[in-house]
N, C-alpha and C positions, 0 to 999 in steps of 0.2 A: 725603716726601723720598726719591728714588731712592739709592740707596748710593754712587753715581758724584759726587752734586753737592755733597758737602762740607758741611763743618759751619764757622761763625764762633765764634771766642770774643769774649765784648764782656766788657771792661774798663770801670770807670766811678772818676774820680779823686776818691778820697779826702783829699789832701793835697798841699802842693803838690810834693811828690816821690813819690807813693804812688797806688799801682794797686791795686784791688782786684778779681778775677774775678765776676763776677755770673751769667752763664751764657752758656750754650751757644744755637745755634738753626742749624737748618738752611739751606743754603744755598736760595734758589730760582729754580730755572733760567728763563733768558727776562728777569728783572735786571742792569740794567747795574750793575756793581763797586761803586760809589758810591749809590745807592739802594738794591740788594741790601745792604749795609753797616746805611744807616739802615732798613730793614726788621730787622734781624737786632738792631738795639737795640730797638724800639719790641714786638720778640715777645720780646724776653728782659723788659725791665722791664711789660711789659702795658699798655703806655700811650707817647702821646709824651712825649720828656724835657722838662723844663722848660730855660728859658735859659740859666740858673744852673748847669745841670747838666753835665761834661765826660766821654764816651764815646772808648773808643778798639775797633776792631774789628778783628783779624785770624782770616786763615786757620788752622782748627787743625792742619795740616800748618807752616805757616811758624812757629809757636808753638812745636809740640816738637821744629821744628829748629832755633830761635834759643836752644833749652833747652841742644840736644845740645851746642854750641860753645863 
């Protein structure tokens, strides 16, 4: 991962009000927004998610600016 191409944080829903952080993964270039996203879950859990399962994925810059506010 180049230092320029950003990092996602994936969120995975524990509850039906509740988010829990699961990890990080780099972003990777030449991904369109929407693929790049499901790549970035499927390297954070190590596998595809099941159906069952609810992910949510942003940019770790729009994360610790939606902190800052």
């Amino acid at each position: 991962m180049s230092p320029s191409s950003g990092t996602y944080v994936v969120f995975q829903k524990v509850g039906e009000n509740d988010w829990r952080v699961v990890g990080e993964a780099g972003r990777r270039p030449g991904l369109p927004a929407r693929k790049g996203r499901a790549q970035a879950i499927r390297d954070v859990i190590g596998r595809e998610p099941f159906s069952n399962e609810a992910f949510a994925v942003l940019q770790r810059s729009e994360w610790r600016n939606a902190l800052d506010s």
